[in-house]
N, C-alpha and C positions, 0 to 999 in steps of 0.2 A: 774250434769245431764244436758243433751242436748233437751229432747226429753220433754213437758210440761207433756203427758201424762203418760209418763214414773215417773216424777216427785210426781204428783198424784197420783200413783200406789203405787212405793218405795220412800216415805216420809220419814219413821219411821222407827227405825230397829224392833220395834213392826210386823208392816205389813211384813217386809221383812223375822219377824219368823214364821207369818202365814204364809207366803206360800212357807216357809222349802227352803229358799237360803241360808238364815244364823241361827243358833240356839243362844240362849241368851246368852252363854260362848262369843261368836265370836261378838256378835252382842256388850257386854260390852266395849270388848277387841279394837274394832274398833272404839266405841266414847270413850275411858279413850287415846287413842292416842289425844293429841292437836297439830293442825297443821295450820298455815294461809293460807296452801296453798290446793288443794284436795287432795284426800285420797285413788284414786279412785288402787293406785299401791301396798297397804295394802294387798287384802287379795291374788293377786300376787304372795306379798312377800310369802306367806304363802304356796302357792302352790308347791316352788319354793322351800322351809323345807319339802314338803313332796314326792317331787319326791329325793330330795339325802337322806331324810332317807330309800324311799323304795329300791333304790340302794344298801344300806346302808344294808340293810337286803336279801338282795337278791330277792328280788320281782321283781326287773329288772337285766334283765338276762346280761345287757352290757352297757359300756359305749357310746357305739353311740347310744343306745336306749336313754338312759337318755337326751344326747346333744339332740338330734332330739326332745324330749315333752319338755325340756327349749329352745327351739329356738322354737320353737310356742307361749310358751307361753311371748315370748319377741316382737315376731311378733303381739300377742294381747294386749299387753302393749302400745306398740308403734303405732296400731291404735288408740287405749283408746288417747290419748298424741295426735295424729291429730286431731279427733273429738274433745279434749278438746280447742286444739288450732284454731279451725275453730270455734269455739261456741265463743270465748275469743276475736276475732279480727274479728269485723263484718262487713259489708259494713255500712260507713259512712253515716248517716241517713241525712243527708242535701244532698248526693248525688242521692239516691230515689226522695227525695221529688224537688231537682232542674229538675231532668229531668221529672216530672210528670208535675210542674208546666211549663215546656217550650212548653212542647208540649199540654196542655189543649191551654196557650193562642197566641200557631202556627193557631191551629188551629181556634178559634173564631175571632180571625184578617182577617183568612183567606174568614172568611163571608164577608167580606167587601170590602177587597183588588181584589180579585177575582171575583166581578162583573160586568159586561157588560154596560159599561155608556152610552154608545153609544144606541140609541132605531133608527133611519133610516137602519141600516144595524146588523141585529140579526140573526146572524147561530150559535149559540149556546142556547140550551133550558132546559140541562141537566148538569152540573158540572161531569161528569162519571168521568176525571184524579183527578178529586179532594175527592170523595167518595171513589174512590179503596184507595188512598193515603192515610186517614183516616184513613180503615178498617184496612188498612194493619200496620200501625206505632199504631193505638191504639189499637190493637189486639197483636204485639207484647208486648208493653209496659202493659198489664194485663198480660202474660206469666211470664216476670219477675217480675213482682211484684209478683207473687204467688212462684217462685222460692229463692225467698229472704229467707224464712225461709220454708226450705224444713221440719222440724220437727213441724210442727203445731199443730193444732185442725183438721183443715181442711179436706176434703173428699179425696182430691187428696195431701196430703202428706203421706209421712210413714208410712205404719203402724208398729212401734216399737214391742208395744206389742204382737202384731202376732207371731212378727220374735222370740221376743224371747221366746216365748212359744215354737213354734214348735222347734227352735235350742233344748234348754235343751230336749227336748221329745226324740227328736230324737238322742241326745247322749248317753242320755239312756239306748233306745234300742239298740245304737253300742255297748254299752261297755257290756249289757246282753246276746246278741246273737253272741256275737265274737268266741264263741270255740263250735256253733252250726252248722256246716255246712250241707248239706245235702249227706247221702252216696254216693258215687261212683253206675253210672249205664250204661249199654251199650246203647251209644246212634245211632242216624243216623248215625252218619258220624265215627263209629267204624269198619266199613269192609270197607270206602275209601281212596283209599293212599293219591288222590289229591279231597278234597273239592271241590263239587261244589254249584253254588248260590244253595238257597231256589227256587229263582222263575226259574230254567233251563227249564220247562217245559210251560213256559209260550209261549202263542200264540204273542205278542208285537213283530212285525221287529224292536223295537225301540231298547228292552231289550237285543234283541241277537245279536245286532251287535255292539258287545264294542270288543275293540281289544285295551288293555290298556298295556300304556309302549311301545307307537312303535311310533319311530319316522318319521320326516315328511320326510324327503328322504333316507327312509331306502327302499323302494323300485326302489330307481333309481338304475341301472348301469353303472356305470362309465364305462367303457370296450365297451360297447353295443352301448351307446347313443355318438352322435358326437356334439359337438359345432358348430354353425353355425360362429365361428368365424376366419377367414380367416387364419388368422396369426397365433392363434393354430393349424390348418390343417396342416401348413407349417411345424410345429417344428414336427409335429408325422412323416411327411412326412420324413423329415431330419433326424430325429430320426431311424425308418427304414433303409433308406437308407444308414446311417453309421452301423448298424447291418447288412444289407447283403454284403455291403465291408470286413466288420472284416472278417466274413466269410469263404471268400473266399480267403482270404491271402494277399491283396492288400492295407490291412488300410494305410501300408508305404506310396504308392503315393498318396493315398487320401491325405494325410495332407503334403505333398511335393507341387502339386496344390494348395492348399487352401491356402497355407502360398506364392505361388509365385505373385509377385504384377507387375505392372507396372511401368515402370521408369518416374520421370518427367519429360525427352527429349524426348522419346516419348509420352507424353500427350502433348505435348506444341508441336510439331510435327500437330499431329492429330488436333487439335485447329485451327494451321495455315492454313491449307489445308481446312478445312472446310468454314474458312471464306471468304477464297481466293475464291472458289467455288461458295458462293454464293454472293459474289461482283460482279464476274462473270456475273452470273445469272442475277443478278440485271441489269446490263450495258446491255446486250442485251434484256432486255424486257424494259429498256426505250430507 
């Protein structure tokens, strides 16, 4: 047992017949087992004989029925087996008590270290960085300390016994109102192909303008809208313009041009003349 009040509760397998968990066959059966270690995977085990005899008999109608209520009840085992191992390995009780005592005598030092010696020149009247600093590390430090054992007494821990009141109630009634369902009847939405909300007829501009599933530039046009970027212009431009060549029968010289180049005698030509020219130039304006 995790939980003190829990403890309290189910002491006894006495109390645990009063309140019909276990009956006194089971309740025998459970202490004539001696074990050093807990016990808590016992009646489990038990659960776990009575789902393969109801197999067994046909009461479950299939083997994947069956795997699917032992894979639960392996998944409730194996919390059982967390909470045992979270209750078994605690926080180190010297580690609480150091960090409570570091920080009580941080701060009553801090009466002292933090006072103004000086009295000719005093612009401080109020310690404000040093009270929020307080509030705030000794307000945390009472947070954890109430978290340290989350299963207490206390007001603001667990309440176990609630939960597990209501859980069994409540499985109860799943397991008695499982083949009750309620008849078949024509509802609203039996004369409409496509559903619509409940609130369609509401007055809210907020509610009527949902247009869900549509993305953000699903209203652009590609085709329509132009880039203001130059050098794409150029390539649509290009682009074109080799579609009206094809056209018209003439792609051959197109790329007859385009592949013809200039020679480097006449580049080195043109070069000469040029600088010739402006040597030239130069010589008669000085």
């Amino acid at each position: 047992m995790v939980f003190s009040r829990i403890i309290h509760r189910f002491n006894v397998c006495v109390r645990s017949t009063y309140v019909s968990l276990m009956t006194e066959r089971e309740c025998e059966l459970y202490e004539a087992k001696e074990m050093q270690d807990t016990k808590y995977w016992l009646p489990i085990q038990w659960a776990y004989f009575l789902v393969r005899k109801a197999r067994t008999d046909q009461a479950i109608q299939s083997d994947v029925l069956m795997h699917g209520i032992m894979e639960k009840l392996r998944e409730f085992r194996s919390d059982l087996q967390y909470l045992c191992c979270y209750d078994w390995v605690p926080v180190p009780l010297s580690y609480p008590q150091i960090v409570f005592m570091a920080v009580r005598c941080y701060f009553i030092l801090s009466l002292i270290a933090r006072q103004q010696c000086r009295k000719d020149n005093v612009d401080t009247y109020f310690p404000v960085m040093t009270v929020l600093e307080f509030l705030f590390t000794v307000g945390w430090m009472k947070v954890a300390e109430e978290l340290l054992n989350p299963f207490g007494e206390d007001d603001d821990d667990f309440e176990c016994n609630y939960l597990i009141d209501r859980n069994l109630s409540t499985g109860f009634e799943i397991v008695e109102l499982y083949e009750q369902p309620p008849s078949d009847e024509i509802d609203d939405f039996w004369q409409m192909s496509i559903p619509r909300p409940l609130d369609v007829d509401t007055q809210d501009p907020e509610k009527k303008k949902t247009i869900p599933y549509h993305g953000s530039i699903a209203d652009i046009n590609m085709l329509r809208d132009r880039s203001p970027n130059p050098r794409k212009d150029s390539v649509f431009s290009i682009s074109r313009e080799f579609s009206r060549r094809s056209k018209v029968g003439d792609i051959d010289r197109f790329q007859r041009s385009s592949r013809r180049q200039p020679s480097i005698s006449t580049v080195r030509r043109a070069s000469s003349t040029i600088m010739n020219s402006e040597t030239r130039s130069f010589k008669t304006n000085t």
